[in-house]
MARVEX-555571 format. One record per residue (C-alpha): x, y negated, z; residue number from 1; residue in three letters. Coordinates in nm, 3 decimals. Layout:
BEGIN
+---------+---------+---------+-----+---------+
|       x |       y |       z | num | residuo |
+---------+---------+---------+-----+---------+
|       X |       Y |       Z | NUM |     ALA |
...
+---------+---------+---------+-----+---------+
This chain:
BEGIN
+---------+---------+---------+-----+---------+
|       x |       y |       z | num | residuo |
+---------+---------+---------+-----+---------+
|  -8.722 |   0.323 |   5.153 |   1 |     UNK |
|  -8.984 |   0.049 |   5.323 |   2 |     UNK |
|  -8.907 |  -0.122 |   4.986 |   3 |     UNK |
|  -9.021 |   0.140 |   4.763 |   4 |     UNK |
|  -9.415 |  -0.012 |   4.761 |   5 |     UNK |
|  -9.320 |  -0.326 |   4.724 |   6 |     UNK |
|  -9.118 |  -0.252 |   4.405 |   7 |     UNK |
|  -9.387 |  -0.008 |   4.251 |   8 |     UNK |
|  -9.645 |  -0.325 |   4.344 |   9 |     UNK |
|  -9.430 |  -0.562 |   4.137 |  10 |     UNK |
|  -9.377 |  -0.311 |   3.839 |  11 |     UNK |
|  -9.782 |  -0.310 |   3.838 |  12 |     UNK |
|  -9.829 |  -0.676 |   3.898 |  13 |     UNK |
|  -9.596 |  -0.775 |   3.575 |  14 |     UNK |
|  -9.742 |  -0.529 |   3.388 |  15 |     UNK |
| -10.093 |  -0.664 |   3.409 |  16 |     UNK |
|  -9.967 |  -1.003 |   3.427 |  17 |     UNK |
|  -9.806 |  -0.989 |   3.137 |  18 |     UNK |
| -10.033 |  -0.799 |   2.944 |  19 |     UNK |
| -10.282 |  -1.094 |   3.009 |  20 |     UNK |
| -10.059 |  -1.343 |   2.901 |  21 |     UNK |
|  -9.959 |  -1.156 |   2.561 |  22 |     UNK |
| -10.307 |  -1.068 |   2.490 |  23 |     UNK |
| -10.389 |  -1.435 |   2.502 |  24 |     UNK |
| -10.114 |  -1.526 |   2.301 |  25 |     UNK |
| -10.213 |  -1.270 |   2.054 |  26 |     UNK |
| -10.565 |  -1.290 |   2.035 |  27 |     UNK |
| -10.575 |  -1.629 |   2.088 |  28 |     UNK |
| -10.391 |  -1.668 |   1.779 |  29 |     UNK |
| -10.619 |  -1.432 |   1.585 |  30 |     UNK |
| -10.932 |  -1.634 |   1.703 |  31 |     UNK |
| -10.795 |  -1.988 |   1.578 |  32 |     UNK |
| -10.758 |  -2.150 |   1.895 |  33 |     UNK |
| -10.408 |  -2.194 |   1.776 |  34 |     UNK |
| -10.151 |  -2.206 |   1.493 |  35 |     UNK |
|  -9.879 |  -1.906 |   1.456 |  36 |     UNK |
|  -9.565 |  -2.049 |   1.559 |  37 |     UNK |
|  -9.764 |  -2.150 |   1.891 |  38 |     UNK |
|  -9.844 |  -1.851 |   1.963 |  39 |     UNK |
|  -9.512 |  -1.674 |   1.919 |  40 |     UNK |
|  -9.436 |  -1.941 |   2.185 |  41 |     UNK |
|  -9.691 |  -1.854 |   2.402 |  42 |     UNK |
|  -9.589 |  -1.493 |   2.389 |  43 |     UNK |
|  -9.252 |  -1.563 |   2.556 |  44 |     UNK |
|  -9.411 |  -1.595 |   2.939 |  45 |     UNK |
|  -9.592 |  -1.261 |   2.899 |  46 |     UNK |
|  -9.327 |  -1.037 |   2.775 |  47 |     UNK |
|  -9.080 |  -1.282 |   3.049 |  48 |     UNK |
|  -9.325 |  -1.165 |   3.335 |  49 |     UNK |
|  -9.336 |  -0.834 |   3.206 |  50 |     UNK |
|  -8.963 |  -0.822 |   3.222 |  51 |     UNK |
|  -8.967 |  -0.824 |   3.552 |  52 |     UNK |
|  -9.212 |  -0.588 |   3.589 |  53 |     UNK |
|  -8.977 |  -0.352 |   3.394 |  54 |     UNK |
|  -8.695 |  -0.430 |   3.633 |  55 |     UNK |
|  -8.927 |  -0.340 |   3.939 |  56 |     UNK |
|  -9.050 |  -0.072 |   3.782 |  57 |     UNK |
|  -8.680 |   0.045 |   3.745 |  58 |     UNK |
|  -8.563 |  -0.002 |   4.074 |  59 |     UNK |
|  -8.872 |   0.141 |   4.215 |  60 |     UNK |
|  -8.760 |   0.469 |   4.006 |  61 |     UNK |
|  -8.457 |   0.470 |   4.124 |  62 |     UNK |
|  -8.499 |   0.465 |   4.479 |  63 |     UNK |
|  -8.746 |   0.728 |   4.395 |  64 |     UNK |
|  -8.537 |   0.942 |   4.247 |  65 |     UNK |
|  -8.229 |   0.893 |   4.489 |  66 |     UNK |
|  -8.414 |   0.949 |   4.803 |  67 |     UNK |
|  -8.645 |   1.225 |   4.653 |  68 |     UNK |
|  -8.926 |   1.024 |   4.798 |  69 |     UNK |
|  -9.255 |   0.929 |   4.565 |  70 |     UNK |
|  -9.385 |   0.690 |   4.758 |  71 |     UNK |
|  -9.602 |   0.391 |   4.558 |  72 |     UNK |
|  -9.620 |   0.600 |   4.221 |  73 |     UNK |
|  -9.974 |   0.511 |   4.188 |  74 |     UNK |
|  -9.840 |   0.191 |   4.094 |  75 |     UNK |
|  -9.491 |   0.235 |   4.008 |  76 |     UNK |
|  -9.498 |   0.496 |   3.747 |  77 |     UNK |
|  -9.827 |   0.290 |   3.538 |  78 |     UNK |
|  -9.649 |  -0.001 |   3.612 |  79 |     UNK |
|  -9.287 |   0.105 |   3.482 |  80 |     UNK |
|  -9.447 |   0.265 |   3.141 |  81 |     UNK |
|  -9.685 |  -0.021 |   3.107 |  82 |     UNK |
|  -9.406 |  -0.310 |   3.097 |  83 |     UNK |
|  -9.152 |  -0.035 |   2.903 |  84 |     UNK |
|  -9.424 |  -0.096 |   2.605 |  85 |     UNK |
|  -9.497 |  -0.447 |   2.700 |  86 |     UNK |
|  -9.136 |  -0.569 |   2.653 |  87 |     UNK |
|  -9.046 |  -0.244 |   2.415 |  88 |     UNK |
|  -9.274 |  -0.335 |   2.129 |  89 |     UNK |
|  -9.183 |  -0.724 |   2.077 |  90 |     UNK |
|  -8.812 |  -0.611 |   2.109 |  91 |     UNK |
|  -8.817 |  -0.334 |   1.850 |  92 |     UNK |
|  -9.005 |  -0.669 |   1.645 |  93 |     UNK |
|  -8.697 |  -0.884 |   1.734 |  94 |     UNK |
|  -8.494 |  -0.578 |   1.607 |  95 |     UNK |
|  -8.664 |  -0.628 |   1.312 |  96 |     UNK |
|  -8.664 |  -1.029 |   1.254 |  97 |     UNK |
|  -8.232 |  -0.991 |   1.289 |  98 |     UNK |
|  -8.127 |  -0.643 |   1.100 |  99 |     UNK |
|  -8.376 |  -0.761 |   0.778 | 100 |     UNK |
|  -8.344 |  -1.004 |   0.581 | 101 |     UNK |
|  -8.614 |  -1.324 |   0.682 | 102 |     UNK |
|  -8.800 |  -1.326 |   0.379 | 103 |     UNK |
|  -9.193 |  -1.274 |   0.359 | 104 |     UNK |
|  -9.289 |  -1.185 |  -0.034 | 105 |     UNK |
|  -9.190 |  -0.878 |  -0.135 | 106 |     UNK |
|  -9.266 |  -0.778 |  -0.521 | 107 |     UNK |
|  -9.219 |  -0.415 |  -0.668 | 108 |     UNK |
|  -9.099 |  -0.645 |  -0.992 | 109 |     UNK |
|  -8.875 |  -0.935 |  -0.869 | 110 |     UNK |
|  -8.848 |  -1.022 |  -1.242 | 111 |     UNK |
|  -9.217 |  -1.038 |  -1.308 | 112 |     UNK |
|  -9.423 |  -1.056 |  -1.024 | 113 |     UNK |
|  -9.746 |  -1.006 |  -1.009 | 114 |     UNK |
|  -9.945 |  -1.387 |  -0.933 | 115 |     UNK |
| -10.248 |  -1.465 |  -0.723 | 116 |     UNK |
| -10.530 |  -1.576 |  -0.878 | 117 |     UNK |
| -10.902 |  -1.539 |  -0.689 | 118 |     UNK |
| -10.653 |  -1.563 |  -0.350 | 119 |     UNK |
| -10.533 |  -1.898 |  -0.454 | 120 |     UNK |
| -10.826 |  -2.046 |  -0.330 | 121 |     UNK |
| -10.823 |  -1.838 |  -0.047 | 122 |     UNK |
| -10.444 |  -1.932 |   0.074 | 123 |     UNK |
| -10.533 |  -2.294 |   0.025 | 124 |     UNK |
| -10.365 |  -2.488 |   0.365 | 125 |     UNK |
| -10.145 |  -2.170 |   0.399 | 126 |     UNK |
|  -9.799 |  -2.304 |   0.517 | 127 |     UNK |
|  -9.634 |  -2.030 |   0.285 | 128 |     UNK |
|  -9.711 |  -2.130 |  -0.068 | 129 |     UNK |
|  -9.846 |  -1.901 |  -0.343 | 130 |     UNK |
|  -9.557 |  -1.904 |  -0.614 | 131 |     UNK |
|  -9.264 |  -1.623 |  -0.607 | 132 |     UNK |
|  -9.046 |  -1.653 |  -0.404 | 133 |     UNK |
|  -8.746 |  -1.471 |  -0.550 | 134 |     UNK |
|  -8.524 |  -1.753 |  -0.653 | 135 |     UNK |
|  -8.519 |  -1.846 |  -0.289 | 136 |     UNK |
|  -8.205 |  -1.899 |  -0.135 | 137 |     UNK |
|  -8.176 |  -1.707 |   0.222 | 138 |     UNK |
|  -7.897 |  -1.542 |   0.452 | 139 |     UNK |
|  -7.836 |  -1.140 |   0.468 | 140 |     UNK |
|  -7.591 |  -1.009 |   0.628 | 141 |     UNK |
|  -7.407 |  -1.316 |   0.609 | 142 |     UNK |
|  -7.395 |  -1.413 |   0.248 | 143 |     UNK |
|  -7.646 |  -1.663 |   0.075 | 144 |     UNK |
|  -7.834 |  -1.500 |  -0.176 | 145 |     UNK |
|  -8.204 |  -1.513 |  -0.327 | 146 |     UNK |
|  -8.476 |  -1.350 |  -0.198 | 147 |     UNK |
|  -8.510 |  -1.132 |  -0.438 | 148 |     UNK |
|  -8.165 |  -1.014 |  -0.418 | 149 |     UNK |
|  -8.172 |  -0.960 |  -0.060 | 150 |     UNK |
|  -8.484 |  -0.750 |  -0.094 | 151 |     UNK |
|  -8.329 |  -0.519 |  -0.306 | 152 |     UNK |
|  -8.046 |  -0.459 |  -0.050 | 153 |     UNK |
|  -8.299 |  -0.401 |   0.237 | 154 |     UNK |
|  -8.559 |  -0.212 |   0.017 | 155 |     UNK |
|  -8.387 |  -0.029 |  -0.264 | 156 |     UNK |
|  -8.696 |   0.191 |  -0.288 | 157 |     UNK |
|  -8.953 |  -0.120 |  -0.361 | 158 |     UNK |
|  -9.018 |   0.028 |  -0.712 | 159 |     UNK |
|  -9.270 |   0.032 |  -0.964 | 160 |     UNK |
|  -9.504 |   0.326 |  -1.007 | 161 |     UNK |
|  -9.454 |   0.470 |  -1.321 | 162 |     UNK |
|  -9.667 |   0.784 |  -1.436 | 163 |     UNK |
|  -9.663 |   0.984 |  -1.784 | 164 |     UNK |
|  -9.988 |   0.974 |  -1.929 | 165 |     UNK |
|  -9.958 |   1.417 |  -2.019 | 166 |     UNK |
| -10.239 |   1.467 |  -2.266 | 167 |     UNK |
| -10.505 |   1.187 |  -2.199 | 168 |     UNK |
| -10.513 |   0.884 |  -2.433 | 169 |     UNK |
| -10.426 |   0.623 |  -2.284 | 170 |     UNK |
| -10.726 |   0.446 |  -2.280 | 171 |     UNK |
| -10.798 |   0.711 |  -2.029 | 172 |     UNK |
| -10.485 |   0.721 |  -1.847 | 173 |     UNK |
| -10.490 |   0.340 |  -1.767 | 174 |     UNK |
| -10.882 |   0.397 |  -1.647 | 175 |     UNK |
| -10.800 |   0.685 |  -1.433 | 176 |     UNK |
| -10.531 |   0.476 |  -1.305 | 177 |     UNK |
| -10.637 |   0.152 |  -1.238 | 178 |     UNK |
| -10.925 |   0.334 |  -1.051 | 179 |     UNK |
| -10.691 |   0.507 |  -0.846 | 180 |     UNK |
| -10.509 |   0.176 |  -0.742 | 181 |     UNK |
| -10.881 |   0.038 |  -0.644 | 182 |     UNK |
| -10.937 |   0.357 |  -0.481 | 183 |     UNK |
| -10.617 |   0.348 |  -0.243 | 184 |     UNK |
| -10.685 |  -0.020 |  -0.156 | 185 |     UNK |
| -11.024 |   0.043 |   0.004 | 186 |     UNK |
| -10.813 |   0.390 |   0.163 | 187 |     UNK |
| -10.575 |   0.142 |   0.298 | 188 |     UNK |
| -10.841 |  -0.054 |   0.509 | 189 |     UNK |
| -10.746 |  -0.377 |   0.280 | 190 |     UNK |
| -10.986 |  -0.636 |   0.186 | 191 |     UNK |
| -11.087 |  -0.666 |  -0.213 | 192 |     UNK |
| -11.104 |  -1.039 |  -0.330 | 193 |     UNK |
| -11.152 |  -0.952 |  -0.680 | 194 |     UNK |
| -11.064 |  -0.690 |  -0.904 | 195 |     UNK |
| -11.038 |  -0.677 |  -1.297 | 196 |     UNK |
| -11.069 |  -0.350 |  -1.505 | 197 |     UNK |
| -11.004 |  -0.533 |  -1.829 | 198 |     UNK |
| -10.673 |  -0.741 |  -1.728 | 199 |     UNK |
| -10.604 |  -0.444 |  -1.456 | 200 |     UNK |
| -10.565 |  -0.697 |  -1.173 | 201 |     UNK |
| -10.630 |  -0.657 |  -0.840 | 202 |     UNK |
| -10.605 |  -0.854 |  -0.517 | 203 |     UNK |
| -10.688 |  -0.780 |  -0.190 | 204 |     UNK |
| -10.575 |  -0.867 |   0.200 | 205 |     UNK |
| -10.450 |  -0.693 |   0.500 | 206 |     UNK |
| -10.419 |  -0.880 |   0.801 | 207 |     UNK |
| -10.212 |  -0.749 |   1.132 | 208 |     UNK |
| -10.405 |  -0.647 |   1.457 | 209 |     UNK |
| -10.209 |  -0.849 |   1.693 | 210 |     UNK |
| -10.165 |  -1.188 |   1.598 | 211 |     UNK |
| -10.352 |  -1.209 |   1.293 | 212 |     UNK |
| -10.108 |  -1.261 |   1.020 | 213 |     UNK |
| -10.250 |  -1.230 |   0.662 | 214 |     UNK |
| -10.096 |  -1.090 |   0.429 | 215 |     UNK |
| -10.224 |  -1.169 |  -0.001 | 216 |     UNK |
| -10.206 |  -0.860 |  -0.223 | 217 |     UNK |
| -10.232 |  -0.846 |  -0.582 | 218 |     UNK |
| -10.164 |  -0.521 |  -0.786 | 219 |     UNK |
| -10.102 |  -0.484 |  -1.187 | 220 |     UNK |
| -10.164 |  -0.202 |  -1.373 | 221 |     UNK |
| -10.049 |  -0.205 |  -1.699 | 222 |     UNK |
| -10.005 |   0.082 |  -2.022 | 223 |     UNK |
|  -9.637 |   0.168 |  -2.070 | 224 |     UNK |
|  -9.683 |   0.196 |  -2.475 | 225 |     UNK |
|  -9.833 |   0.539 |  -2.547 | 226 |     UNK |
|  -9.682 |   0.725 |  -2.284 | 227 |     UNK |
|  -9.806 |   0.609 |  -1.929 | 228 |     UNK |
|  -9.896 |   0.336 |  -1.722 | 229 |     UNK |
|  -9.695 |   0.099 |  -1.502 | 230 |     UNK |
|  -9.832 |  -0.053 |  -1.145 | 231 |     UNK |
|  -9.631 |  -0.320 |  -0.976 | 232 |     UNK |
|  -9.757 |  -0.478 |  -0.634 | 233 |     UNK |
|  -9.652 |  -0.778 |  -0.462 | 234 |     UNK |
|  -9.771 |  -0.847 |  -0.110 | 235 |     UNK |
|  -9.658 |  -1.177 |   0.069 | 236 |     UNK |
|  -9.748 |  -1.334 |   0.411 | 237 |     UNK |
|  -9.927 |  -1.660 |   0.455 | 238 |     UNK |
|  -9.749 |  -1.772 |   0.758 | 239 |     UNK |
|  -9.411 |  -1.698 |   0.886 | 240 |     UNK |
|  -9.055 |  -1.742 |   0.731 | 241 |     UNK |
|  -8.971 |  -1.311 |   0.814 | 242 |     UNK |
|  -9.246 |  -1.073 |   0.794 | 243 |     UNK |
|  -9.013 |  -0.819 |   0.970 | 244 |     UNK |
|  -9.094 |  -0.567 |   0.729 | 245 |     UNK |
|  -9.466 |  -0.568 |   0.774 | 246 |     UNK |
|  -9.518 |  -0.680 |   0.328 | 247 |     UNK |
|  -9.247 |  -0.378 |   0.240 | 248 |     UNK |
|  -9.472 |  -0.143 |   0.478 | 249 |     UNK |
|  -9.787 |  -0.271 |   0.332 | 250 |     UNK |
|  -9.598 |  -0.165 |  -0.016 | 251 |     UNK |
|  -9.468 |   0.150 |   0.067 | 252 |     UNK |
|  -9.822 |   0.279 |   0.205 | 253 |     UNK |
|  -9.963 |   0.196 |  -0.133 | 254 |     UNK |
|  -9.679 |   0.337 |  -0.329 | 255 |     UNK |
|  -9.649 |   0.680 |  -0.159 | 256 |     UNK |
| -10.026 |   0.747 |  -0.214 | 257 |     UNK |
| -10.022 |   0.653 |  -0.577 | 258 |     UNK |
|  -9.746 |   0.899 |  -0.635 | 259 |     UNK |
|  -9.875 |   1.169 |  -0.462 | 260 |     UNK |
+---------+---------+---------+-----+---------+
């Protein structure tokens, strides 16, 4: 067991190495000292380092458990969970990019989508452009299909919200609405570029904690006739070819608290 410390010092070691090295390719990012698809790059050496702090922190285990003998779990055990999240979370992301489909604008109404408007000056130099993207042709599960297509195969439940008005007019149906969709934005921690009571439009950001990816939001509330209202939401990344499921989250959240 003389091993045993050195293992439980290399399970430590990658840890921290690697944590350093992600952080900088995630923050770094974030900051603007570099574009996107850099700092994916750059991410590769810190969750490769931590790798190997995984494996020590494995073997260290191991010989732990075998022989009964705890020596070095000061370091070991911090070490082994440490690099376990290091290299878990990009891997369940990987999961992500290759079991859905790599699209990154994801509408509630692929027929009609929503459109930018105050966040079209905002997106300008955005690699993504701001136009639907639904007649885009990408590959799911093998086949060639549009976007739009594919995201109804890996989010059947991307619908609109549709709500009977009861016994308000709908004057004050769409108000109470519209304010409710407004309300659950700021809930949601999102930015507000602009919103519009008259032409019920709304647009707002969200942009991820690690890396910095923005994601544009624009929500439409509209009267269904005399009987309700309909809100449709459209949320679509400014970088990136596969959000990996972050825009359909960013939907979802939304959705289940207007339907509460």
């Amino acid at each position: 067991m003389r091993h045993q410390p050195i293992f439980a010092k290399g399970a430590l070691a990658g840890f921290l190495l690697g944590l350093v090295l992600a952080l900088a390719a995630s923050f770094g990012t974030r900051l603007g000292f570099w574009n996107y698809t850099l700092g994916v790059k750059l991410l590769i050496p810190g969750v490769a380092v931590g790798t190997v702090g995984l494996l020590c922190g494995i073997v260290w285990i191991w010989r732990a458990l075998e022989g009964n003998e705890s020596t070095g779990w000061r370091l070991g055990m911090p070490g082994l969970i440490g690099a376990l999240l290091l290299v878990g979370i990009p891997a369940d992301s990987l999961w992500h990019f290759y079991s859905l489909p790599p699209i990154h604008d994801v509408s509630t109404d692929i027929g009609d989508a929503p459109k930018f408007d105050t966040l079209l000056e905002w997106r300008k130099g955005a690699p993504n452009p701001a136009s639907y993207d639904g007649q885009n042709i990408v590959t799911y599960g093998g086949e060639r299909m549009t976007t739009a297509l594919a995201q109804k195969y890996a989010y059947p439940d991307i619908k609109p919200v549709e709500r009977l008005k009861g016994r308000a007019t709908a004057r004050e149906f769409y108000a109470k609405m519209f304010w409710r969709a407004l309300n659950t934005v700021n809930a949601q921690g999102w930015r507000v570029a602009e919103f519009d009571f008259k032409r019920g439009h709304i647009e707002a950001t969200s942009t991820s904690f690690w890396f910095g990816v923005t994601s544009d939001i624009v929500i439409r509330v509209r009267t269904a006739g005399a009987i309700g209202t309909i809100i449709d939401i459209r949320a679509k990344s400014r970088v990136g070819v596969a959000d990996m499921g972050r825009n359909a989250g960013l939907i979802r959240d939304f959705l289940e608290r207007m339907r509460v």
